[in-house]
C-alpha positions in Angstrom: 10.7 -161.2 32.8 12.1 -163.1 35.4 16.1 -162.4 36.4 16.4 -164.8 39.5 13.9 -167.7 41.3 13.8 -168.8 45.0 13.2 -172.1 45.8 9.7 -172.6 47.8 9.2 -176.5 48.0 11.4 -179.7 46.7 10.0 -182.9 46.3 12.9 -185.5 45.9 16.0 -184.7 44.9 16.8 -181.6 42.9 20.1 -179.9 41.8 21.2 -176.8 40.2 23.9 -177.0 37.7 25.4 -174.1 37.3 27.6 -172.4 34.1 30.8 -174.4 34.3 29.2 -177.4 34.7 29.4 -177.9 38.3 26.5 -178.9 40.6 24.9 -178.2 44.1 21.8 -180.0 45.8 18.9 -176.9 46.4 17.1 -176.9 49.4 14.2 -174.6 49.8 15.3 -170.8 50.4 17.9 -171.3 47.5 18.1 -168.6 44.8 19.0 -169.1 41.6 20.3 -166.7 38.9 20.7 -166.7 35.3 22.9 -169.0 33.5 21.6 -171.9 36.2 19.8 -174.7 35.3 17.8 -176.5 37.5 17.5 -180.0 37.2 15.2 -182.7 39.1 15.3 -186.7 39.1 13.3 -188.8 39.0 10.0 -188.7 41.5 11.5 -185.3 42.1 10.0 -181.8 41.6 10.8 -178.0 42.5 8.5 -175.4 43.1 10.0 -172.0 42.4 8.9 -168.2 43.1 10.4 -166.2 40.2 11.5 -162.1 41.3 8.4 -161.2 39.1 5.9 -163.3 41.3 5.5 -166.3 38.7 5.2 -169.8 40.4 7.1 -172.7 38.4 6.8 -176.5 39.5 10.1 -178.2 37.6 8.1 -181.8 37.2 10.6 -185.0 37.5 13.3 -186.0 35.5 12.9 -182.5 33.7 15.3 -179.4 33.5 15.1 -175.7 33.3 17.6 -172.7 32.5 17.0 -169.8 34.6 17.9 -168.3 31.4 14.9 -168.9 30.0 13.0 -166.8 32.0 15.7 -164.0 31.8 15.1 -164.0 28.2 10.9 -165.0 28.0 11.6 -168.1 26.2 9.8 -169.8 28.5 6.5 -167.0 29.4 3.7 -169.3 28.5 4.5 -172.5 31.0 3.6 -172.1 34.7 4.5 -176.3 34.6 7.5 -178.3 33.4 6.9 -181.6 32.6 7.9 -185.0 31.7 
């Protein structure tokens, strides 16, 4: 299970919201933790590299909680979306 994700490719724009409800833009390099959720718009997408070498693409408009992976909720999707 995955505890953190590093940001390998954006397309668009992309933020990732983060426990109190704040935000920051990613850029590629980025790592999110648990409790983040990242968050394209629309035309956008992210490409992340989990810590247990599991590649995500976060498709447009869609969002995912780092969370998710923490936890497995998530295990069977290599894609997000719309």
């Amino acid at each position: 299970m995955a505890k953190s994700a590093t940001v390998v490719a954006i397309q668009g724009k992309a933020s990732a919201v983060l426990a109190d409800g704040s935000s920051r833009p990613l850029t590629v390099g980025d790592v999110l933790l648990p409790g983040e959720v990242v968050s394209t718009a629309d035309g956008g997408s992210v490409e992340l590299l989990t810590d247990d070498g599991q590649t995500l693409t976060v498709g447009a408009d869609q969002s995912l909680g780092l969370d998710e992976l923490a936890t497995g909720t998530n295990d069977a999707a290599t894609d997000v979306q719309g």
